[in-house]
ZANU-183444 format. One line per field, with one value per residue: z, y, x of N, C-alpha, C in turn; residue in one letter. Coordinates in Angstrom, 2 decimals, decimal comma, always signed. Layout:
nc3 = c(Z	...)
nc2 = c(Y	...)
nc1 = c(X	...)
cac3 = c(Z	...)
cac2 = c(Y	...)
cac1 = c(X	...)
cc3 = c(Z	...)
cc2 = c(Y	...)
cc1 = c(X	...)
rest = c(a	...)
***
This chain:
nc3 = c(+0,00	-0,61	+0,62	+2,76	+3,37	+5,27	+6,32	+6,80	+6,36	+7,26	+7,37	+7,39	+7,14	+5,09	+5,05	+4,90	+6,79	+7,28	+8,08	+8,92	+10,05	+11,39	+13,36	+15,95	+15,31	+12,70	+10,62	+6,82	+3,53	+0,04	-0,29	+1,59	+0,59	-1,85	-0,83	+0,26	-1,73	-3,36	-1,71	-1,76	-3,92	-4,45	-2,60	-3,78	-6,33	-4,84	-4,89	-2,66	-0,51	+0,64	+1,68	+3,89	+6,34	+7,36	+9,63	+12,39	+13,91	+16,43	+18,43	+16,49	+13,97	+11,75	+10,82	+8,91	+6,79	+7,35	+7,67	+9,03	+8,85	+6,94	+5,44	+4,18	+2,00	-1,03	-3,37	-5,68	-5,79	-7,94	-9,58	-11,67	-12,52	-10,58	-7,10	-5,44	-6,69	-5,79	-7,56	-9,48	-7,34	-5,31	-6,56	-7,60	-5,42	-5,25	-7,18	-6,56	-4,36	-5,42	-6,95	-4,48	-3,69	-5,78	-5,20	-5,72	-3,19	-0,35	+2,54	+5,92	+7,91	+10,58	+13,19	+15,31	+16,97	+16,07	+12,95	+10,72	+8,44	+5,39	+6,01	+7,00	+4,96	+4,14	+5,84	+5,14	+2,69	+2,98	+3,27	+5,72	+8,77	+12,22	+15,07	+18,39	+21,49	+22,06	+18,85	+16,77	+14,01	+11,63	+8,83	+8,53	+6,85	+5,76	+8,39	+8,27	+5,77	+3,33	+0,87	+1,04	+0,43	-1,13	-2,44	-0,57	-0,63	-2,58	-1,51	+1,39	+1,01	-0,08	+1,78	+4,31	+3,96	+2,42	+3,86	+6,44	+5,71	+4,86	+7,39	+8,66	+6,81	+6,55	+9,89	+10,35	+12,63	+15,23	+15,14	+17,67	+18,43	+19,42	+18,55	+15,54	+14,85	+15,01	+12,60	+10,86	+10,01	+11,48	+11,82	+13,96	+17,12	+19,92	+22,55	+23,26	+23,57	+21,93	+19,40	+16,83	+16,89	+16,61	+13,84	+12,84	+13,34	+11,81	+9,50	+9,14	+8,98	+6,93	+4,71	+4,95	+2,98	-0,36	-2,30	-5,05	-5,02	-3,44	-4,75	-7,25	-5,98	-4,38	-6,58	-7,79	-5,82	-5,31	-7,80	-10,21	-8,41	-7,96	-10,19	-9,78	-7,49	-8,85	-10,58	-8,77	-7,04	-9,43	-9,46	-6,63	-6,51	-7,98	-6,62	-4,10	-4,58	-5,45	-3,29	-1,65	-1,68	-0,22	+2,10	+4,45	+4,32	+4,96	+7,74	+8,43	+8,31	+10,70	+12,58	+13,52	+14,03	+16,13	+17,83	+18,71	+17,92	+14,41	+12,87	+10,67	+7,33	+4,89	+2,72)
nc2 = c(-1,20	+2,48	+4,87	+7,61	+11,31	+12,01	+10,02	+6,61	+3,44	+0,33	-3,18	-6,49	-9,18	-9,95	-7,25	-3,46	-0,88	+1,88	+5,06	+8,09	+10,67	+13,60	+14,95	+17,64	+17,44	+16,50	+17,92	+18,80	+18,71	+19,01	+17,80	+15,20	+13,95	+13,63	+11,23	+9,66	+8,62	+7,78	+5,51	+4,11	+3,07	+1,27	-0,42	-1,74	-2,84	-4,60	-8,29	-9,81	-7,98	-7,13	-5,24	-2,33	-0,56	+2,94	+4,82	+7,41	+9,59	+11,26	+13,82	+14,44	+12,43	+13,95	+16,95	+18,23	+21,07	+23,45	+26,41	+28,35	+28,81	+30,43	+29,61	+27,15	+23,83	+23,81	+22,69	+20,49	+19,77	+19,79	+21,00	+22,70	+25,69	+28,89	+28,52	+30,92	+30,37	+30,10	+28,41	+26,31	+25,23	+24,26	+22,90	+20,48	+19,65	+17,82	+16,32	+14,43	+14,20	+12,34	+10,34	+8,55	+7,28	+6,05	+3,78	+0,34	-1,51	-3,02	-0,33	+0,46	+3,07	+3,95	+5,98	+7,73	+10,18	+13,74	+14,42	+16,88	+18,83	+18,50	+16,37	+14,78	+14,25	+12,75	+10,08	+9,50	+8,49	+5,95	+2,38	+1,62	+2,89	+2,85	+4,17	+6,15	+7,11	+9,71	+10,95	+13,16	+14,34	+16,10	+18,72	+21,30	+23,63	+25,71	+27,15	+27,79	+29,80	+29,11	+26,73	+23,00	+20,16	+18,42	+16,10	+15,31	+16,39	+14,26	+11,85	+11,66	+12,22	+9,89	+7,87	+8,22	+9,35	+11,68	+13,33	+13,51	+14,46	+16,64	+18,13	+18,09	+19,61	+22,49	+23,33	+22,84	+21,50	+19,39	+15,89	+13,31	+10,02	+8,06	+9,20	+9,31	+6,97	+6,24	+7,48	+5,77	+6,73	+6,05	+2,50	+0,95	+1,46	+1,72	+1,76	+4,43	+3,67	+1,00	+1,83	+1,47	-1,20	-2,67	-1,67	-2,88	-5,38	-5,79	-5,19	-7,30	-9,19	-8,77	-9,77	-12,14	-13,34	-14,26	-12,78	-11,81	-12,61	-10,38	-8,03	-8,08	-7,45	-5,35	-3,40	-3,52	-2,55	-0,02	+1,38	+3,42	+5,67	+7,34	+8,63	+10,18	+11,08	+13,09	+14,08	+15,78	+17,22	+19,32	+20,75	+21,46	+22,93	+25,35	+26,90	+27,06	+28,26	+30,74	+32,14	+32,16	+34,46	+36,07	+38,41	+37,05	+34,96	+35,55	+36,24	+33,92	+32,16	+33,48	+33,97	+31,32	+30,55	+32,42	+31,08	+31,68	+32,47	+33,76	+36,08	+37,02	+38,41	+38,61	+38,59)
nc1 = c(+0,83	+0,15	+2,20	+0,19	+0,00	-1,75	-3,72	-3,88	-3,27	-4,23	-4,09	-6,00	-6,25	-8,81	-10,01	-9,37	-8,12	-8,39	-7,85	-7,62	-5,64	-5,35	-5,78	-6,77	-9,43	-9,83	-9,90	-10,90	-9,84	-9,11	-7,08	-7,00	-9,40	-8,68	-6,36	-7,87	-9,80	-7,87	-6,24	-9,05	-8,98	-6,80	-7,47	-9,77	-8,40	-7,05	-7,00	-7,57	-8,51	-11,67	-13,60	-13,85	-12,96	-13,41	-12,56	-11,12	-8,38	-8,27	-10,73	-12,80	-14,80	-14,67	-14,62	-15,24	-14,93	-12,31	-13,24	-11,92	-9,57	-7,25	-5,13	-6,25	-6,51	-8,48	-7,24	-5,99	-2,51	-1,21	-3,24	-4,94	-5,80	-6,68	-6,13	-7,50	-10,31	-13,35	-14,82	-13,41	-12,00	-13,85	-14,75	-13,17	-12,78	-15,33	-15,22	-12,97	-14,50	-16,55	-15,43	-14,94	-17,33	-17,79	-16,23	-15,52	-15,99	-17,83	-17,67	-17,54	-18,28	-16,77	-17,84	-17,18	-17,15	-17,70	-19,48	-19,57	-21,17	-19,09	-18,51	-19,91	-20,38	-19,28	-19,10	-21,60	-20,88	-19,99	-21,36	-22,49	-22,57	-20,84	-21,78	-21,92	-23,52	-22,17	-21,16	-21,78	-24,21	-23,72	-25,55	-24,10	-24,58	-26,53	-26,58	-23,70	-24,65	-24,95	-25,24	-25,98	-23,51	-20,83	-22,50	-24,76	-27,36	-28,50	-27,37	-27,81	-30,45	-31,50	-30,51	-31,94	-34,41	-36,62	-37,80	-36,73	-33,60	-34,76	-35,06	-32,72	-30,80	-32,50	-32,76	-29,72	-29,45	-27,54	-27,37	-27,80	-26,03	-28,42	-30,87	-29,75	-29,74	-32,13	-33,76	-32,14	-29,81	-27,34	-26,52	-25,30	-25,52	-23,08	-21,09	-18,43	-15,98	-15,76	-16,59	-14,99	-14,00	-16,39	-16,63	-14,95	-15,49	-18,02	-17,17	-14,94	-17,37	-19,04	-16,52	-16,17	-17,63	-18,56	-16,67	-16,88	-19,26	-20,19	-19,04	-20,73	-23,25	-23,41	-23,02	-25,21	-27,18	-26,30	-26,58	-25,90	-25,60	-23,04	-23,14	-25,59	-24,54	-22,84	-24,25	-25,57	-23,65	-23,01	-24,77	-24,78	-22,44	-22,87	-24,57	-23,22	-21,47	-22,40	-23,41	-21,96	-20,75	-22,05	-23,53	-24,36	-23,02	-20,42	-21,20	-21,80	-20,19	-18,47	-19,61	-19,88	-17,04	-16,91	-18,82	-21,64	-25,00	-25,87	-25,92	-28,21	-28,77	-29,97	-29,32)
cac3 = c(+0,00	-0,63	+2,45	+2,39	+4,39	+6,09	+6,46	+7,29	+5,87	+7,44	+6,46	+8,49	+6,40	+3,97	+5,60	+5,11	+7,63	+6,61	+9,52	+9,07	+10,90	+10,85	+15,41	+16,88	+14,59	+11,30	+9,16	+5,18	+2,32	-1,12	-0,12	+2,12	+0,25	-2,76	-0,46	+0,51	-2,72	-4,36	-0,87	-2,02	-5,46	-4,35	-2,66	-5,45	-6,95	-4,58	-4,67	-1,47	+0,36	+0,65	+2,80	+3,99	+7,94	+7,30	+11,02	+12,24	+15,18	+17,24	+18,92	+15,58	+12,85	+10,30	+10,94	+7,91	+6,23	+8,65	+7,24	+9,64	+7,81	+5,48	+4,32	+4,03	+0,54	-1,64	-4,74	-5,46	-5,88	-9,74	-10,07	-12,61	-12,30	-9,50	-6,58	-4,94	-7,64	-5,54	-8,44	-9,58	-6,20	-4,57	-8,08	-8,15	-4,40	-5,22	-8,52	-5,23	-3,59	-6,65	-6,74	-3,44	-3,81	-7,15	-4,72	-5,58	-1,86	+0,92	+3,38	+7,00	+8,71	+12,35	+13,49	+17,45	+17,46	+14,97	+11,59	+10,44	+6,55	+4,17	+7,21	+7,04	+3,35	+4,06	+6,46	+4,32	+1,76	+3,34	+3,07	+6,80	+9,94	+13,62	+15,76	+19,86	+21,77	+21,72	+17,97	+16,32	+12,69	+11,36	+7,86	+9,01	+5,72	+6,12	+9,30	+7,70	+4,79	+2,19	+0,39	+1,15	-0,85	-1,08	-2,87	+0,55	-1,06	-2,68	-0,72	+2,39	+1,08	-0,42	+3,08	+5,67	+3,47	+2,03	+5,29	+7,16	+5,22	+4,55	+8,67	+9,25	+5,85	+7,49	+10,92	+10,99	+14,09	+15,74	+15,60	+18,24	+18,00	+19,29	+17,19	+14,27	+14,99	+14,53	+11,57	+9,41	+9,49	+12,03	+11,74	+15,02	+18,41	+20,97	+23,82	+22,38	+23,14	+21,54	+17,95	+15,85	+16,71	+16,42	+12,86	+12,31	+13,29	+10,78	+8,27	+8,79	+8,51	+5,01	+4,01	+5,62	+1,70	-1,51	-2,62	-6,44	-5,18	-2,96	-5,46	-7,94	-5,34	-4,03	-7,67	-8,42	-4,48	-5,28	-9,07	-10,50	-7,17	-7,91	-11,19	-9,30	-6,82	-9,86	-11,67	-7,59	-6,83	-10,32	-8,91	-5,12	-6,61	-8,77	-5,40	-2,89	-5,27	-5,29	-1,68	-0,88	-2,50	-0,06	+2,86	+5,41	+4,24	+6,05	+9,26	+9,27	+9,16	+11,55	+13,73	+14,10	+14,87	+17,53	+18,74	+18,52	+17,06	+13,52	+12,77	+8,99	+6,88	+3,90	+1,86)
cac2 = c(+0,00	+3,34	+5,82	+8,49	+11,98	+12,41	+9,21	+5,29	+2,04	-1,13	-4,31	-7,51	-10,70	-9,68	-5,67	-2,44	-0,27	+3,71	+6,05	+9,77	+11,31	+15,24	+15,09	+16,71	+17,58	+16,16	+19,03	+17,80	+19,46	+18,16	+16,69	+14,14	+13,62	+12,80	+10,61	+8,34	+7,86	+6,95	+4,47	+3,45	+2,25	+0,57	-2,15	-2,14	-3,58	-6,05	-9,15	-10,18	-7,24	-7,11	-4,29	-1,72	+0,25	+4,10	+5,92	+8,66	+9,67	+12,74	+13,95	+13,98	+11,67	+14,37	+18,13	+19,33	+21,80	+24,88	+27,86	+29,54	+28,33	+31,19	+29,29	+25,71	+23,82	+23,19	+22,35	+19,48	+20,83	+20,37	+21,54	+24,29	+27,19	+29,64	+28,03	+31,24	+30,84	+28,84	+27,56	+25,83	+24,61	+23,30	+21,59	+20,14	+18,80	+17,39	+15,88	+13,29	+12,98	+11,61	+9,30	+7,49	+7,06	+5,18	+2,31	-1,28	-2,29	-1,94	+0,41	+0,56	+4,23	+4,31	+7,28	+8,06	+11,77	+14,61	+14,32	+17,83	+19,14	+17,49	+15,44	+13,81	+13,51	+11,27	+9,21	+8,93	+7,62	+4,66	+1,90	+1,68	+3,61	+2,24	+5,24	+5,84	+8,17	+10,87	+11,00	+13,96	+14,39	+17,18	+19,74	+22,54	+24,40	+26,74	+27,68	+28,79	+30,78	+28,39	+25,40	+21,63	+20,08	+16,84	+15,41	+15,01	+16,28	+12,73	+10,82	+11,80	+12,17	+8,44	+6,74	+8,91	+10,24	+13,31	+14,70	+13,61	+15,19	+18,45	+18,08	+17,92	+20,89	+23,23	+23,32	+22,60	+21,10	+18,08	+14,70	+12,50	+8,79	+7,47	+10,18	+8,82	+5,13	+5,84	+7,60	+5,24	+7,26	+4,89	+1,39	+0,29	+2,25	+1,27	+2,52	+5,24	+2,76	+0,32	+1,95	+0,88	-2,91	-2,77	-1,33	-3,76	-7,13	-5,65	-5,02	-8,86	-10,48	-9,17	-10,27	-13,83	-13,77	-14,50	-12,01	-11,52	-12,09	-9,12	-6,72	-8,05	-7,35	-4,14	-2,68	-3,56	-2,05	+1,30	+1,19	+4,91	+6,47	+7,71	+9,21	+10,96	+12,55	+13,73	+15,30	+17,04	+18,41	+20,38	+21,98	+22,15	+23,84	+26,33	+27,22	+27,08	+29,39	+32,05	+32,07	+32,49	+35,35	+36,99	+39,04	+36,16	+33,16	+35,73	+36,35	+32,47	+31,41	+34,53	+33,53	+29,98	+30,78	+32,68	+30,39	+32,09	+32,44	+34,24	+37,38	+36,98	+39,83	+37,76	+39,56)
cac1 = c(+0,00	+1,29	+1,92	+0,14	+0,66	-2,92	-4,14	-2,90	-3,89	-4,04	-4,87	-6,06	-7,29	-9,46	-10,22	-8,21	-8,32	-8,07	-7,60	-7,62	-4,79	-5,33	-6,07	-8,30	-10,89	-9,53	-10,88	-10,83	-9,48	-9,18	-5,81	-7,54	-10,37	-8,16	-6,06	-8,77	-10,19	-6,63	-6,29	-9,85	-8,74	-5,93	-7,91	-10,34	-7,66	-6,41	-8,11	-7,64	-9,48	-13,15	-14,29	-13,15	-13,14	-12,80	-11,77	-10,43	-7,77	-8,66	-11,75	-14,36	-14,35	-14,33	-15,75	-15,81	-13,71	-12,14	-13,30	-11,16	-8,19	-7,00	-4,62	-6,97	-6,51	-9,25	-6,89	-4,76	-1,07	-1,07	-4,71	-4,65	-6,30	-6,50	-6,71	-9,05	-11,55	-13,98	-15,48	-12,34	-11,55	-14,70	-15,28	-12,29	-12,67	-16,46	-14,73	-12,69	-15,45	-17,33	-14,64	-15,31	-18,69	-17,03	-15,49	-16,23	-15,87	-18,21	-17,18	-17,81	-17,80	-16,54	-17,91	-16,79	-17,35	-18,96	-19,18	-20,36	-20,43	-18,39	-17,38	-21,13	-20,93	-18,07	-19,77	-22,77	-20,41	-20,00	-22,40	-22,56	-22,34	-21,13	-21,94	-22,22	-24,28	-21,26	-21,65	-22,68	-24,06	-24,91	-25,60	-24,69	-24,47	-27,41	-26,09	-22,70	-25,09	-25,22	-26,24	-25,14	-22,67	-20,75	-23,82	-25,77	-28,88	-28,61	-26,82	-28,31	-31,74	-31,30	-30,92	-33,18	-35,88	-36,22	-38,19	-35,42	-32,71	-34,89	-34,82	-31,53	-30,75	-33,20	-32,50	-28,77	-29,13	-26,83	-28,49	-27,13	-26,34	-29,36	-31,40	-29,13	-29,84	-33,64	-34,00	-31,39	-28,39	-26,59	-26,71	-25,27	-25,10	-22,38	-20,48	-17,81	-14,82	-16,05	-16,96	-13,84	-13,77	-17,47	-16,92	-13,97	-16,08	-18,86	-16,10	-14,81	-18,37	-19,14	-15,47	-16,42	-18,39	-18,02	-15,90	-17,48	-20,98	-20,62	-18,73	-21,73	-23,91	-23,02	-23,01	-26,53	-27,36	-25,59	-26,41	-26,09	-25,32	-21,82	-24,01	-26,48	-24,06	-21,83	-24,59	-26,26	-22,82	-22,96	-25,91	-24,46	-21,46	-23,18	-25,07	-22,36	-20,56	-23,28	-23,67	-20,21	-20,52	-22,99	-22,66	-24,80	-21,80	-19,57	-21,57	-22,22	-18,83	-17,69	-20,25	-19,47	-15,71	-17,47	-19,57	-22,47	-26,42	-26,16	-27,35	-28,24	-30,13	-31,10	-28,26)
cc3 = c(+0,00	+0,56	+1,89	+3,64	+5,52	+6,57	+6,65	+6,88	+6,76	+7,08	+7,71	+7,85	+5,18	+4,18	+5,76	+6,09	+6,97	+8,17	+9,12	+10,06	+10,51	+12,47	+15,25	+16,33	+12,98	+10,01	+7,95	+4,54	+1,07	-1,37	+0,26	+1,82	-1,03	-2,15	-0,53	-0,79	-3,68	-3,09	-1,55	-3,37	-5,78	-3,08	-3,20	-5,80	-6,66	-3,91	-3,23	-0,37	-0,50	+1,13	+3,12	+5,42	+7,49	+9,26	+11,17	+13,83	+15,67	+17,63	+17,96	+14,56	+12,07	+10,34	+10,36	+7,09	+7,21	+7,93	+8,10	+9,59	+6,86	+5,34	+4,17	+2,35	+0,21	-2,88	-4,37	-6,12	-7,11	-10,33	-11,17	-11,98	-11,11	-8,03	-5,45	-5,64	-7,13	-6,74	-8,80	-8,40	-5,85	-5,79	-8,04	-6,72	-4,55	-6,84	-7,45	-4,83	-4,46	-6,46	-5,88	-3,37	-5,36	-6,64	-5,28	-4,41	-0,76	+1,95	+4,56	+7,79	+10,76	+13,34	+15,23	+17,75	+16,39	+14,01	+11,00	+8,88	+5,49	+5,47	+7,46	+5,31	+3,32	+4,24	+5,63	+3,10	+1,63	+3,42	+4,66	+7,84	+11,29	+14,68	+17,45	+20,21	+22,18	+20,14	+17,79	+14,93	+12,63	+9,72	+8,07	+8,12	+5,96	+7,59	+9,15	+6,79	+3,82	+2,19	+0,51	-0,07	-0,55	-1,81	-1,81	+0,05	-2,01	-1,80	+0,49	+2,29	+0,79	+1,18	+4,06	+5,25	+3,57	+3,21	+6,33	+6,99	+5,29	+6,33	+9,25	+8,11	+6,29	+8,87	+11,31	+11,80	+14,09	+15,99	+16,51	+17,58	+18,40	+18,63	+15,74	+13,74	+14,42	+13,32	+10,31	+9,46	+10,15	+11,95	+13,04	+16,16	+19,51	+21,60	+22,97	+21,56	+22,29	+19,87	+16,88	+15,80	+16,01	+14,91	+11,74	+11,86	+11,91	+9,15	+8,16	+8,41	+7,20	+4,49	+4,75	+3,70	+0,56	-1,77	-3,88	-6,22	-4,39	-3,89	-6,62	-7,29	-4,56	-5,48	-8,42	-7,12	-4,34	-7,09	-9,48	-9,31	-7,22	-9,21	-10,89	-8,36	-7,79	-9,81	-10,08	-7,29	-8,14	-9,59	-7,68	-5,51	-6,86	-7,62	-4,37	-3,64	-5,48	-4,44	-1,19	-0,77	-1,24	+1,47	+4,58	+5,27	+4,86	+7,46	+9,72	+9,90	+10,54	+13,28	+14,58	+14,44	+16,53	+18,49	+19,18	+17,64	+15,60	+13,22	+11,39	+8,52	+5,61	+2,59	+1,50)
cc2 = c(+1,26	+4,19	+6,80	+9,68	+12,00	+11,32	+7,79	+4,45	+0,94	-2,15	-5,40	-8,60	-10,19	-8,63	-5,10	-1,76	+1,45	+4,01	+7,55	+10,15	+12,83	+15,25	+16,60	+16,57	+17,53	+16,92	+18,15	+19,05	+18,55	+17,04	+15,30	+13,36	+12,50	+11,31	+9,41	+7,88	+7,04	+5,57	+3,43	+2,26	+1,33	-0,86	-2,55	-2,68	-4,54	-7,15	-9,84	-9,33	-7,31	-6,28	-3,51	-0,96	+1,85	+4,88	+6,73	+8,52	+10,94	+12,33	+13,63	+12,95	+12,51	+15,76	+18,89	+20,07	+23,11	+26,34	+29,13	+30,01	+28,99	+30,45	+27,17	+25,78	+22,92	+22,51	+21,30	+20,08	+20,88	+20,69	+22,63	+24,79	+27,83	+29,30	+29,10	+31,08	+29,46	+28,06	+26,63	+24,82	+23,35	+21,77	+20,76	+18,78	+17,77	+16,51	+14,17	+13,01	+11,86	+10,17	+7,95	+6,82	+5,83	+4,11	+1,42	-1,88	-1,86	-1,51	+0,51	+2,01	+4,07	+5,38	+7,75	+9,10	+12,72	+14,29	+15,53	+18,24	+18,43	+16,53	+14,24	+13,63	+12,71	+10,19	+8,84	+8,37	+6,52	+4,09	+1,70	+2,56	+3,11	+3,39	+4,85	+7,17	+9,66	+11,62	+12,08	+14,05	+15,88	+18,54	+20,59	+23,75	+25,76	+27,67	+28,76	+30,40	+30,08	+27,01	+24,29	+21,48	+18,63	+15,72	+14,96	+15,22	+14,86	+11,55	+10,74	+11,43	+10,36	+7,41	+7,04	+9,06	+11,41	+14,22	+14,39	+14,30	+16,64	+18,96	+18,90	+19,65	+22,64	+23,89	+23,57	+22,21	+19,38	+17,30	+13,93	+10,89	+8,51	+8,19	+9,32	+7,25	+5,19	+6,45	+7,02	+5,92	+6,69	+3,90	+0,64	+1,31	+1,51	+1,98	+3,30	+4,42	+1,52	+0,35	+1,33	-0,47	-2,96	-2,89	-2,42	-5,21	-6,90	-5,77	-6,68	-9,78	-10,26	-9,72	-11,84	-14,20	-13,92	-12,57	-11,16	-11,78	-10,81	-7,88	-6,78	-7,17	-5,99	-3,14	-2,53	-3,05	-0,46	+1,33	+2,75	+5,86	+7,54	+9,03	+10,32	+11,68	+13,33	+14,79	+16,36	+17,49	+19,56	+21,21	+22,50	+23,28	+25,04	+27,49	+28,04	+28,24	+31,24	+32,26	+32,20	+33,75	+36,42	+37,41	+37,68	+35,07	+34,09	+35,60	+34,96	+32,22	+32,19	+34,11	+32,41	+29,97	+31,23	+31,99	+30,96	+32,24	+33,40	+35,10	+37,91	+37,69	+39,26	+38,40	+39,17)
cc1 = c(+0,87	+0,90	+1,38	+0,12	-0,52	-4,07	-3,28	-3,93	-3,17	-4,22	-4,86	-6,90	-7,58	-10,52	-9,03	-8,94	-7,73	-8,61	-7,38	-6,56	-4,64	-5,91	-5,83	-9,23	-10,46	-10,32	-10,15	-10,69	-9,44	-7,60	-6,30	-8,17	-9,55	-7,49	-6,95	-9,66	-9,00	-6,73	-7,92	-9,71	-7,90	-6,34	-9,21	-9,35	-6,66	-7,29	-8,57	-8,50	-10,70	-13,96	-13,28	-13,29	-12,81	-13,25	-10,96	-9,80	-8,44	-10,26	-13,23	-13,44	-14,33	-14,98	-15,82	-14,31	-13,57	-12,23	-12,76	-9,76	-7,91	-6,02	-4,78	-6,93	-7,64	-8,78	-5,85	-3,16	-0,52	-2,45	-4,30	-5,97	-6,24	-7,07	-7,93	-9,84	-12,31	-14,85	-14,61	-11,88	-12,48	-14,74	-13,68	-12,53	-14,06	-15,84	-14,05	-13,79	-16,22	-16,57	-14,67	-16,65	-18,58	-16,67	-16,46	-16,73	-17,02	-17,47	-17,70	-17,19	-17,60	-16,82	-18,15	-17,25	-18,21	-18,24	-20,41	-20,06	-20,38	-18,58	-18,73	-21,71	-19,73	-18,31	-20,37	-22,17	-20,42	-21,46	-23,00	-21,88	-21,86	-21,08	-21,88	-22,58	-23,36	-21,18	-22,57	-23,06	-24,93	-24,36	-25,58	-24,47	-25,27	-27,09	-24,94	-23,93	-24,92	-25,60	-25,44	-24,77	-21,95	-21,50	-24,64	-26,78	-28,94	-28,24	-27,54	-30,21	-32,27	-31,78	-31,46	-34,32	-35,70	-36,16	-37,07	-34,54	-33,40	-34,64	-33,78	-30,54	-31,29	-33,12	-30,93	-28,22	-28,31	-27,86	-27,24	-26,53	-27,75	-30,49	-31,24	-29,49	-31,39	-34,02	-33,10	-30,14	-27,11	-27,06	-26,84	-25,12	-24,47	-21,62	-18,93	-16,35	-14,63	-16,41	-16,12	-13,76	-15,07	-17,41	-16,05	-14,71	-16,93	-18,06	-15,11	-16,39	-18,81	-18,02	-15,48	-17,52	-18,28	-17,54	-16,71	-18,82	-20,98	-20,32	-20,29	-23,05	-24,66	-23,41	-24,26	-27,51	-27,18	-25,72	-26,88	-26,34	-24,78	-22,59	-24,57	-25,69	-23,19	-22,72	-25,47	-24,83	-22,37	-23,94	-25,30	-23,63	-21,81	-23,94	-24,57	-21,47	-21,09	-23,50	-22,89	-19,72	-21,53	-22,57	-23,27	-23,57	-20,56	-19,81	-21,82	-21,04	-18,43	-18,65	-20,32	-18,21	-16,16	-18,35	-20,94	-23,83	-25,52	-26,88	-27,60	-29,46	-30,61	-30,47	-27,06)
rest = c(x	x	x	x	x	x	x	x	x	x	x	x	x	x	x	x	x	x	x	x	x	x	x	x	x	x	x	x	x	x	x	x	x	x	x	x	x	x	x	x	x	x	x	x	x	x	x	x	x	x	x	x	x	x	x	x	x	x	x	x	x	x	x	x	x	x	x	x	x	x	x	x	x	x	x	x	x	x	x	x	x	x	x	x	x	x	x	x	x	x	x	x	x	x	x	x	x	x	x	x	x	x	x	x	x	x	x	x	x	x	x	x	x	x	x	x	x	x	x	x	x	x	x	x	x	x	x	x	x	x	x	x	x	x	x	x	x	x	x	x	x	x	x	x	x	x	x	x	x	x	x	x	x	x	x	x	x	x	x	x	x	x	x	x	x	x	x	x	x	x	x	x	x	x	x	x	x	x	x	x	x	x	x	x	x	x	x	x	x	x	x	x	x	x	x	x	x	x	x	x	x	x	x	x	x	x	x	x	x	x	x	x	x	x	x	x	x	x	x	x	x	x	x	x	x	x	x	x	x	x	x	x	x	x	x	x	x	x	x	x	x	x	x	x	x	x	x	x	x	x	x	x	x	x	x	x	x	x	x	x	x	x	x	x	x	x	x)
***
């Protein structure tokens, strides 16, 4: 496997193990994102793995991107064009994510802590969730001042229901684990220490199976997925790009550094 700088692969039988290393709150950039979809492709293509564990070190599994990060990268380091021209950028980072959502393998999310943003269109990548009542999920796009992205308005709306997702879009608010467990968006709920084996055993009993009936299996389960979030992050982008633009996607972000309600004029 090849090393890579922001993440770690393991392997154990016939399960890789991917780990996120970016402690405490593993914000995501298009470095990471790319990472884990190249790691993804590289056991797509070894026959011996079957599944896959994605986890994270630090406090969340994944919280997003740090918009407090002037100098956070949305571009990959031979991207062309300018990497401020969020159009260029985001698209470039929603171009990776596409990618993962592209695996052959099922995937098992480990999710210990929050997964806010992108950071819950990661999660929702995966075909499974193993959550614990520390576990936070949450869209908090509208909150910043703009529109979800990642392809969550598919992806998300796919495995909760729409009124769930418009829920969770709407509101912005943190769903817990056991919240998460009942409307579909976790699978399993267990004690915090316990999430990663949890996600591991799950991630050995599908690879206890035929190998080629599950990739068959999986592909006719997830059939035009990867499709449908391509062609909703053209729209998210086109969105998230006009909204970035306005004077509320400053006071969101400025306001969430601060920790504070939002005082947005509709401008």
């Amino acid at each position: 496997m090849t090393s890579y700088k922001d993440i770690a692969i393991e392997t154990r039988g016939h399960i890789a193990i991917i780990e996120i290393r970016k402690p405490p709150l593993n914000f995501f950039d298009i470095l990471l994102i790319q990472q884990i979809a190249n790691a993804l492709d590289e056991i797509d293509a070894n026959p011996e793995l079957r599944a896959t564990v994605l986890c994270a070190q630090g406090k969340a599994f994944c919280a997003g991107a740090d918009f407090s990060d002037p100098n956070r990268k949305e571009t990959v380091a031979d991207a062309s064009g300018d990497p401020a021209d969020n159009l260029g950028s985001i698209g470039h980072l929603y171009m990776e994510a596409v990618r993962i959502f592209r695996a052959k393998k099922p995937i098992v999310a480990a999710v210990h802590g929050a997964a806010i943003g992108g950071g819950l269109g990661l999660a929702v990548s995966a075909d499974f969730r193993v959550a614990c009542p520390e576990t936070r999920f949450a869209a908090n796009f509208t909150r910043l001042g703009f529109h979800p992205g990642f392809g969550l308005t598919v992806s998300l709306t796919e495995l909760i229901g729409k009124n769930n997702a418009e829920l969770m879009f709407y509101t912005s608010r943190r769903v817990g684990g056991e919240e998460a467990l009942k409307m579909g968006l976790a699978n399993v709920l267990v004690p915090q220490d316990q999430v990663r084996d949890t996600a591991i055993k799950l991630a050995e009993e599908i690879a206890e199976n035929s190998p080629l009936g599950l990739l068959s299996t999986r592909a006719t389960m997830r059939n035009g997925l990867a499709d449908r979030v391509a062609k909703a992050t053209e729209h998210e982008l086109a969105e998230q790009t006009r909204l970035r633009k306005t004077e509320d996607f400053k006071e969101g972000v400025k306001a969430t550094a601060e920790r504070r309600v939002p005082n947005f004029k509709g401008r």
